[in-house]
C-alpha positions in Angstrom: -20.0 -131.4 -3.2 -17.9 -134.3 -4.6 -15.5 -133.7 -7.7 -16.5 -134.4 -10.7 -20.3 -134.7 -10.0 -22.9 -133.0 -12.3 -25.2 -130.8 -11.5 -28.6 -132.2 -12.9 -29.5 -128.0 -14.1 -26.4 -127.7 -16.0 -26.9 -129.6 -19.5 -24.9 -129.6 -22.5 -26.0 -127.0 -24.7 -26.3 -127.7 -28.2 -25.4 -124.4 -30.8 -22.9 -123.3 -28.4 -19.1 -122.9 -29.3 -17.2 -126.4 -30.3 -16.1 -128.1 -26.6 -12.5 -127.6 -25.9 -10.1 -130.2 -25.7 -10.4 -131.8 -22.1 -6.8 -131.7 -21.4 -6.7 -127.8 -22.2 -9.3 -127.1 -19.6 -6.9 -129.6 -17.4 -3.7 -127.4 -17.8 -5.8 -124.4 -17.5 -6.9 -125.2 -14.1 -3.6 -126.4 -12.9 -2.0 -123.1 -13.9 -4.3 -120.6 -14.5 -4.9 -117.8 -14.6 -8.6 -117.7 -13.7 -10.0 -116.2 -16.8 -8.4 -118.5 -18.7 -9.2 -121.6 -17.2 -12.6 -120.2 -16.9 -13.3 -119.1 -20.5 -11.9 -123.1 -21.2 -14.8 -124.3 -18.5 -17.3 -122.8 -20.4 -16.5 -123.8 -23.9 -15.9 -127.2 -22.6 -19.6 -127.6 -21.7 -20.6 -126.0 -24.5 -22.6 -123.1 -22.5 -23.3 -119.8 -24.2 -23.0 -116.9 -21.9 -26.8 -116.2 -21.5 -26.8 -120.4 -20.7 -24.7 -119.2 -18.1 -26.4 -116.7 -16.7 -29.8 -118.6 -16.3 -28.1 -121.3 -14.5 -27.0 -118.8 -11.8 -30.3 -117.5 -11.5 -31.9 -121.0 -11.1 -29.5 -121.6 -8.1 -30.0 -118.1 -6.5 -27.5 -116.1 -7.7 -27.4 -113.3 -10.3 -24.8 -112.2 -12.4 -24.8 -110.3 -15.5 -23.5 -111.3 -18.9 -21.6 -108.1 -18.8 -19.7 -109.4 -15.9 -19.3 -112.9 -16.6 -18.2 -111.5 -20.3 -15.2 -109.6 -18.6 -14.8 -112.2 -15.8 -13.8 -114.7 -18.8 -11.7 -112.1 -20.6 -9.6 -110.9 -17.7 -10.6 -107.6 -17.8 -12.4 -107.6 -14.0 -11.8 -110.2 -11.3 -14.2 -111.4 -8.9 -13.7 -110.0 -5.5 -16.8 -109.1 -3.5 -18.5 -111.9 -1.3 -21.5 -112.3 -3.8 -18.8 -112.5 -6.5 -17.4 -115.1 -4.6 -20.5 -116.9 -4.1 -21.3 -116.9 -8.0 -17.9 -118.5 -8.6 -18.4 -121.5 -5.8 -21.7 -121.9 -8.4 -19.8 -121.9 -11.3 -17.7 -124.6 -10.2 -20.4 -126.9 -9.6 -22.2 -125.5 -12.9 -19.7 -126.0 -15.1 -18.7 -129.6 -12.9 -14.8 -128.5 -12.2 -13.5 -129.9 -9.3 -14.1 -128.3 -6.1 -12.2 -124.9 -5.3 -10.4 -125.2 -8.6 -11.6 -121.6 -9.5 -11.2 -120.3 -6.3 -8.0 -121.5 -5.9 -7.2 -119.1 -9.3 -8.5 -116.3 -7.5 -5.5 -116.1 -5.0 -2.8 -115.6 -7.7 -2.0 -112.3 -9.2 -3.6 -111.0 -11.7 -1.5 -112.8 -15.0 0.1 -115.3 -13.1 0.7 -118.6 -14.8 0.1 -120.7 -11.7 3.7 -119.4 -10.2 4.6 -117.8 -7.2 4.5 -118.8 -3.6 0.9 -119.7 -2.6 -0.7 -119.0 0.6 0.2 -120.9 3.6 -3.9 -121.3 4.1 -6.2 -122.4 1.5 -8.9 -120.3 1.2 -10.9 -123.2 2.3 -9.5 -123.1 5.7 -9.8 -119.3 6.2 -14.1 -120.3 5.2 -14.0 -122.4 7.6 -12.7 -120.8 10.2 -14.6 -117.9 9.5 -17.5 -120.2 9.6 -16.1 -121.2 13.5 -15.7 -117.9 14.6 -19.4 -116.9 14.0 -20.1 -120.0 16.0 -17.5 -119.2 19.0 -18.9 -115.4 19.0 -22.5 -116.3 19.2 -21.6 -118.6 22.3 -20.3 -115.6 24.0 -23.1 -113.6 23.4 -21.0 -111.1 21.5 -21.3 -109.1 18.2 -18.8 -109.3 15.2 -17.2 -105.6 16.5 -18.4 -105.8 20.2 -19.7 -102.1 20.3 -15.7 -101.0 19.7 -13.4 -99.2 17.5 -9.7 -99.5 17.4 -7.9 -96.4 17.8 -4.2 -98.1 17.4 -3.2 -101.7 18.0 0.7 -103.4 18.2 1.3 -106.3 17.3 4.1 -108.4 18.4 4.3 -111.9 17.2 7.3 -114.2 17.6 8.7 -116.9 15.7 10.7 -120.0 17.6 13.9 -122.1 16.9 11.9 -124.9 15.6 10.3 -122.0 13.3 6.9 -122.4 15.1 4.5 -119.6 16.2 5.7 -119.3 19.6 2.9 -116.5 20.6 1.8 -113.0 20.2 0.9 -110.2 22.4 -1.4 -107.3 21.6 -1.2 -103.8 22.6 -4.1 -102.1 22.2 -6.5 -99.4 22.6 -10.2 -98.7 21.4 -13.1 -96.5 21.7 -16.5 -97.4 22.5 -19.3 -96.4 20.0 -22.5 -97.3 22.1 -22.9 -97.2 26.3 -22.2 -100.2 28.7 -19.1 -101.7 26.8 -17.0 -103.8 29.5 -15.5 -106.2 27.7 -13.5 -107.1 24.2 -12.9 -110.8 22.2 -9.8 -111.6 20.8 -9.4 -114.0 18.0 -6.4 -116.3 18.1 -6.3 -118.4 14.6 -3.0 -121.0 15.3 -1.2 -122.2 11.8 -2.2 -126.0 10.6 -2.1 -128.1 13.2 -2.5 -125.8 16.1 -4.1 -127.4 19.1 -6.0 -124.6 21.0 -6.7 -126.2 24.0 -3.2 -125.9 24.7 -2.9 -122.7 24.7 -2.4 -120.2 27.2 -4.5 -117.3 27.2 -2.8 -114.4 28.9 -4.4 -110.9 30.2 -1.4 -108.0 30.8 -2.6 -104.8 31.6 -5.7 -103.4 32.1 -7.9 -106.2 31.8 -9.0 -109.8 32.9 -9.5 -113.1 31.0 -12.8 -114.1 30.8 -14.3 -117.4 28.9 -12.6 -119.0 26.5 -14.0 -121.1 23.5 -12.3 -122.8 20.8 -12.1 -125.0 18.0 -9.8 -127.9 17.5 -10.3 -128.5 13.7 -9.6 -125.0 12.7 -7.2 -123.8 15.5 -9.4 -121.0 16.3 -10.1 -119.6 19.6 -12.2 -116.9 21.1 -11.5 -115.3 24.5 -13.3 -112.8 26.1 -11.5 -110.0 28.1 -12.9 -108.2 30.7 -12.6 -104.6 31.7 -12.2 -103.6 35.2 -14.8 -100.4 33.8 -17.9 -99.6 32.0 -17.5 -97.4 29.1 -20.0 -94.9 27.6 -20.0 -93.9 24.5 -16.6 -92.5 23.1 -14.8 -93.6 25.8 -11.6 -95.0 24.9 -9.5 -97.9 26.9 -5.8 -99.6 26.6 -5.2 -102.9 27.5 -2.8 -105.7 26.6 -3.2 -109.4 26.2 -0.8 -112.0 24.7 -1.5 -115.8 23.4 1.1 -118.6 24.2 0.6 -121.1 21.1 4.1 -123.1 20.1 1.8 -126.0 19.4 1.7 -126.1 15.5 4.4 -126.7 12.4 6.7 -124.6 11.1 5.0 -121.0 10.3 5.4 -119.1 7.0 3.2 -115.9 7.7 1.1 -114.1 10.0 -2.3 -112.6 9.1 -4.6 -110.4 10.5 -7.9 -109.9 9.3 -10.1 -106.7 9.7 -13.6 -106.7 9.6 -14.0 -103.0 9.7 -12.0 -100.1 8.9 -10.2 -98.5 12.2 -7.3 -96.7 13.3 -3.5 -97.6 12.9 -2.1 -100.9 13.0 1.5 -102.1 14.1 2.8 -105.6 12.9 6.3 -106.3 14.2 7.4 -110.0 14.3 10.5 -111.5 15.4 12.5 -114.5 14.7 14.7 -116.9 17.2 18.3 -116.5 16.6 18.5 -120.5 15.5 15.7 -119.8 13.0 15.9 -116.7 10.7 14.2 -116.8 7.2 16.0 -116.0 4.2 13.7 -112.9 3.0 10.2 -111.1 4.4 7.5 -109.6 2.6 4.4 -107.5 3.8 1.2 -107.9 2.1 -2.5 -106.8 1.9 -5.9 -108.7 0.6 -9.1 -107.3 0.1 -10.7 -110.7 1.3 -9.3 -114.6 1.6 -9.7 -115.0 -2.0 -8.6 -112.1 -3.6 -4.9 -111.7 -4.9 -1.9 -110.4 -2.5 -1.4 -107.0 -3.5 0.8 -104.5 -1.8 3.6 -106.7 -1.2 7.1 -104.9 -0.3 10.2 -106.9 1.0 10.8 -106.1 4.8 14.5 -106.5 6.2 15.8 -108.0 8.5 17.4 -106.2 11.1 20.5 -107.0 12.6 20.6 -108.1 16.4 17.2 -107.8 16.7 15.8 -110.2 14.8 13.0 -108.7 13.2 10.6 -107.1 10.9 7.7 -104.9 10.7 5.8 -102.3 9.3 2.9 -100.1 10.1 -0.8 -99.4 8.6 -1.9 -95.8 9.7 -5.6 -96.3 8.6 -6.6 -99.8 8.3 -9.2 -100.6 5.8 -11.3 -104.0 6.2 -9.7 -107.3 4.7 -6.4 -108.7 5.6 -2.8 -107.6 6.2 0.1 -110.0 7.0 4.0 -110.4 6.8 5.1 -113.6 5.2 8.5 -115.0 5.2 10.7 -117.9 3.3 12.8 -120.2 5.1 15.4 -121.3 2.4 
């Protein structure tokens, strides 16, 4: 979808409220927040609610009034996936420029377009979802493998030229089915990562199997093998590690959870040349939703680091993020 274009089921309506000035809808979309600029949308193109609504519908997706009503007044946001989807329509719909809307969605609820935005658009964490569906059906593998996490820690570290250096992962899971003999761990490198360049390491208790990956995205998928089959409620602990060093300057780590599971550990720590100024845990309920949660970390002394810990995770995403000056 270019920017700008015009959907050909998305007329002007006449009888609708008077169009908004252009450059209000402008400002509004530059600095939110994302009931405003969409109430300004939709009284630019002169669209009544119920206008709205039947547009939706014509492209697949429903909505109700109800919700688009509260949507536009601030009162709910959109968070679920399908709410998602209906806002990707709206933006073509109402002819805003691509992601504008979605972009609004990642800043807290009120904001006025300040505040420190993600290092990844939402775009890019799409797409590399997008990637990884791709990279798992190539190794034949289900989105949870047929296993639970019981506990996982995470150790990432950060290096003198501020770059994800790599990250090992200790962890241990429970199998839910019979025949389980293998696990796939996601590596997703900051922008500009080049993940045929790194190293995929296998510690304790396991072997590294294939590898696939994704040079646009930075993603990469590799498989590690178990030395046993499990049966059902069976639990294992292995550790694995990626090498990366091969991107920019890093800002945050993120971890993404698809399902809900058992405690999670995220400890990350900084070379002596390169320590940030402040840290700052987060959570998300999806890629698009605000950063809620947040709590400053600090920094301890000789050791370089932060961390904190999750003792039941919940699915969406949980990260540490961190300002250089």
């Amino acid at each position: 979808m270019q920017h700008g274009t015009t959907p050909s089921d998305a007329p002007v309506e006449s009888g609708a409220p008077p169009t908004a000035p252009v450059e209000d809808l402008e400002t509004a979309l530059k600095t939110g927040p994302f009931h405003v600029a969409l109430r300004a949308a939709i009284t630019a193109r002169c669209l009544s609610l119920q206008r709205v609504q039947h547009h939706l519908a014509r492209v697949g997706v429903r909505v109700g009034v109800t919700s688009l009503s509260y949507w536009q007044q601030g009162a709910r946001r959109p968070r679920r996936p399908e709410s998602l989807r209906a806002v990707r329509a709206l933006e073509e719909i109402l002819r805003l420029p691509e992601e504008s809307l979605i972009k609004l969605l990642a800043q807290p609820d009120g904001a006025k377009g300040a505040g420190r935005p993600s290092s990844r658009s939402y775009r890019s964490l799409v797409e590399a979802a997008d990637v990884l569906e791709q990279l798992l059906g190539e190794l034949e593998s289900p989105v949870d493998g047929g296993l639970h996490t019981v506990g996982h820690h995470e150790r990432v570290r950060i290096g003198a030229r501020r770059e994800l250096m790599g990250r090992e992962s200790h962890q241990i899971v429970r199998a839910h089915k019979d025949g389980v003999d293998r696990y796939v761990a996601i590596h997703h490198g900051d922008p500009g990562c080049a993940p045929d360049r790194v190293t995929v390491r296998a510690l304790e208790n396991c072997r590294t199997g294939r590898v696939r990956w994704h040079t646009g995205t930075g993603v990469l998928a590799a498989e590690f093998l178990f030395d046993t089959v499990l049966r059902g409620g069976d639990t294992h602990l292995f550790r694995y590690a990626f090498e990366d060093g091969t991107a920019g300057a890093s800002e945050e780590y993120v971890r993404g959870f698809s399902f809900a599971g058992g405690q999670y550990l995220l400890q990350v720590r900084f070379a002596e040349e390169a320590l940030p100024v402040r840290c700052h845990r987060f959570a998300q309920h999806s890629a698009a939703a605000p950063r809620g949660a947040r709590r400053e970390l600090p920094l301890s002394g000789r050791h370089r680091s932060v961390h904190f810990v999750e003792p039941q995770v919940r699915a969406g995403l949980l990260g540490i993020t961190w300002d250089w000056d």
